[in-house]
C-alpha positions as CSV (number, residue, x, y, z in Angstrom):
1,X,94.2,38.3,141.1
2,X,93.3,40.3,138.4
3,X,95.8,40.1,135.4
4,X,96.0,42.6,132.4
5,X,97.8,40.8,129.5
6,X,98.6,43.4,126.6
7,X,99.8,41.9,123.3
8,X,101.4,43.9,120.4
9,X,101.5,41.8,117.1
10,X,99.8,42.3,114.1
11,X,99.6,39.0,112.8
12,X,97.0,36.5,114.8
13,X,98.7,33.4,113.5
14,X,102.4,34.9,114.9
15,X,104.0,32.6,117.7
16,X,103.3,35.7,120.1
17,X,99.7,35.5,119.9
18,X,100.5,31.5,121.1
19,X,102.2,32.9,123.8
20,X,99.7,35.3,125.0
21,X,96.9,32.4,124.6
22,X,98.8,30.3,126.7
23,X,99.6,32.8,129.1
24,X,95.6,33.5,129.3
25,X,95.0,29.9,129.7
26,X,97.6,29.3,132.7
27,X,96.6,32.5,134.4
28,X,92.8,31.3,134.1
29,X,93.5,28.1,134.8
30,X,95.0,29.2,138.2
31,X,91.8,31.0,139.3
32,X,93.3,34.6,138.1
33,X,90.8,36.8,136.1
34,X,92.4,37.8,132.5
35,X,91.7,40.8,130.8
36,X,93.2,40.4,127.2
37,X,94.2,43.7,125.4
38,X,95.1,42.7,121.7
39,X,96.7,46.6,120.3
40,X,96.2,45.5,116.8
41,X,92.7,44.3,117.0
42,X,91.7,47.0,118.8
43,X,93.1,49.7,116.5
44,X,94.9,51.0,118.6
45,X,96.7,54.6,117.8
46,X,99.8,54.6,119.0
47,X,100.4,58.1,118.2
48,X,99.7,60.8,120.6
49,X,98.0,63.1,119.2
50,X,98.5,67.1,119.8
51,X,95.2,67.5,121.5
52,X,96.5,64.4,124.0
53,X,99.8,66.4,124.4
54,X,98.3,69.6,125.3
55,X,95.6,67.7,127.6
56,X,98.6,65.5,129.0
57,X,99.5,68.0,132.3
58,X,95.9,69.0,132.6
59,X,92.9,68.2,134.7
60,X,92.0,65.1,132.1
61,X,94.8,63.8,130.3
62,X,92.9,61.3,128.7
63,X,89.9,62.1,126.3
64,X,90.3,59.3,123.6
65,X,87.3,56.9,125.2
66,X,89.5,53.7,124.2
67,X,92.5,55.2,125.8
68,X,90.0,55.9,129.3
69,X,88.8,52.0,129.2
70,X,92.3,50.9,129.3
71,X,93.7,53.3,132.0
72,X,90.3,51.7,134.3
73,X,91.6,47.8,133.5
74,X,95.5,49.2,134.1
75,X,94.1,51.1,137.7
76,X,92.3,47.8,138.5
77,X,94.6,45.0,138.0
78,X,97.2,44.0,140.4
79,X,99.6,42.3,137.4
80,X,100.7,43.8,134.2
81,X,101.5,41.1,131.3
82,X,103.2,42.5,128.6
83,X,103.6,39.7,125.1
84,X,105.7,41.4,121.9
85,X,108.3,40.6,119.8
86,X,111.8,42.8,120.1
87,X,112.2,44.7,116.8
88,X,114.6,47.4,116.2
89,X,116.1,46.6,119.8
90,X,112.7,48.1,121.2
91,X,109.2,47.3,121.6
92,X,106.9,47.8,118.9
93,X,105.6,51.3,118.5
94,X,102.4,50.2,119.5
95,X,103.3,48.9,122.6
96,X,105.5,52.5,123.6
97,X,102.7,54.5,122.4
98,X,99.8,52.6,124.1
99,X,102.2,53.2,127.2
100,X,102.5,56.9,126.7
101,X,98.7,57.7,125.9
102,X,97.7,55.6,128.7
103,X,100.1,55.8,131.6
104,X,100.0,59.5,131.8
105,X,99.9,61.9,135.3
106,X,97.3,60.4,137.5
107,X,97.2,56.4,136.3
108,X,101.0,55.7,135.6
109,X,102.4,58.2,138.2
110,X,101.0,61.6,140.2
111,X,102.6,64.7,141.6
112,X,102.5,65.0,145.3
113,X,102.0,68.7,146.8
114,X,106.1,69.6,146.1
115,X,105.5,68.4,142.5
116,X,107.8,65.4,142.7
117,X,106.6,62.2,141.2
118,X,105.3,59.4,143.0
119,X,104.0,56.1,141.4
120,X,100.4,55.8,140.2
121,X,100.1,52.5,140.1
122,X,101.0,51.3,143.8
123,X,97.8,48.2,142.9
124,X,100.1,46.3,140.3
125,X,102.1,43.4,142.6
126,X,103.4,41.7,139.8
127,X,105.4,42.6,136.1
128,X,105.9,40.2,133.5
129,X,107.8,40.7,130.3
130,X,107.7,38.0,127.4
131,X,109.0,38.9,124.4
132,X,110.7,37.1,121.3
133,X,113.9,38.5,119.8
134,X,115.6,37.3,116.5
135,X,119.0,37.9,117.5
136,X,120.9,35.8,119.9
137,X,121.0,36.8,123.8
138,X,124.8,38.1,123.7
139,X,123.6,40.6,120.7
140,X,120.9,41.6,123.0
141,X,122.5,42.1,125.7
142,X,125.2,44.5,123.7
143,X,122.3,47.0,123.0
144,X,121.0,46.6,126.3
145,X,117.6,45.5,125.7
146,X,115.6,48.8,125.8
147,X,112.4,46.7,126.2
148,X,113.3,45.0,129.1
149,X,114.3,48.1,130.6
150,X,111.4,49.7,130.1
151,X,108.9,47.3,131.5
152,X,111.3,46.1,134.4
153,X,112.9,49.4,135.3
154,X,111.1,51.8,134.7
155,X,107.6,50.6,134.9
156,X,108.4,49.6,138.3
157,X,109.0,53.6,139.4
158,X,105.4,53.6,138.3
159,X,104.7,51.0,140.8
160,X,106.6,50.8,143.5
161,X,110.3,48.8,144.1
162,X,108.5,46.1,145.8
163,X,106.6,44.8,142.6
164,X,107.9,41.8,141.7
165,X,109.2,41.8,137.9
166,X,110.1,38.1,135.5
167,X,111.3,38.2,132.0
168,X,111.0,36.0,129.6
169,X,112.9,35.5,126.2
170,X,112.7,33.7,123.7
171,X,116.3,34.4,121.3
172,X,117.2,33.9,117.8
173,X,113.1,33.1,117.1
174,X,114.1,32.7,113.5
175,X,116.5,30.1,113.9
176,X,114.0,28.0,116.9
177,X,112.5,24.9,115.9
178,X,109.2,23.7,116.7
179,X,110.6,21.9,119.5
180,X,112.2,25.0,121.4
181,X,109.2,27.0,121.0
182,X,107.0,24.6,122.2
183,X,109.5,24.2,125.6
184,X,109.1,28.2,125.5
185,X,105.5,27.8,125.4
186,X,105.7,25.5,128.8
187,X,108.0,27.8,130.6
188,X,105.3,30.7,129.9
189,X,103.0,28.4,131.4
190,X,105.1,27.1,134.3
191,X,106.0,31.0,134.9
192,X,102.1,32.3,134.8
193,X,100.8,29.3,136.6
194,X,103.0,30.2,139.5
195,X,102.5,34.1,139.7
């Protein structure tokens, strides 16, 4: 299966970017091919800019070339990974804005004849959300996890109700000690290896 992990941390030695290596390594180790998209590396803008927004319901919504490579791996891979931490109650803004330049009319969703929308990305089988949160789960919960919402919910009217979606969390990330990260780390694993 072909498995499109996208990370959204800035800082390489951050217990995300151990997440999203170990996700990589299960998923390979299963016989899946992994495309890793690390936002920050790449430099990615997560800004749309006003050319993008005037382009976005035109013939080609996409003309930043970065912005085109990664709409080809999202067309082409039949799970979606997504590895960030939970600030603000949301995902990082270069997580939203990579999913607003890149999932735009005619890769995350199309217009049928009537123009009512129909999902664009009927190839992805399988969701995955990982993401680490410094306030407990009940506090979570309370502001209704916008993250998980967006990559379980609504993601999934870009891909049809029968794509399977798993969360994963990781709470109070401040407070975790080696040993409950590293049991984090092995559910990851346990999760991936499976898909």
């Amino acid at each position: 299966m072909k498995v499109l992990v996208v990370l959204a941390h800035p800082n390489v030695d951050s217990f995300n970017h151990a997440i999203a290596r170990r996700a990589q390594a299960a998923l390979e180790a299963n016989g899946h091919t992994v495309h890793l998209l690390d936002l920050y590396a790449l430099g990615f803008r997560a800004a749309m800019s006003a050319d993008e927004r005037r382009a976005y319901h035109g013939e080609q919504p996409i003309s930043d070339p970065l912005v085109a490579e990664h709409a080809a791996l999202v067309r082409a891979c039949e799970a979606l990974v997504f590895v960030y931490p939970t600030w603000w109650s949301a995902m990082p803004a270069i997580l939203k804005g990579w999913l607003e330049r890149v999932l735009v009319p005619g890769v995350g969703f199309e217009f049928d004849d009537k123009g009512k929308v129909a999902p664009g990305l009927r190839n992805v089988r399988h969701l995955v959300g990982i993401s680490t949160y410094g306030s407990p789960r009940l506090y979570v919960k309370a502001l209704n996890d916008n993250g998980r919402r967006t990559v379980l919910r609504t993601l999934r009217l870009s891909t049809g109700l029968r794509t399977r979606g798993r969360w994963l969390a990781l709470y109070a990330i401040d407070a975790a000690d080696a040993q409950r990260r590293e049991a984090f780390l092995q559910r990851v694993e346990r999760t991936l290896g499976a898909l």
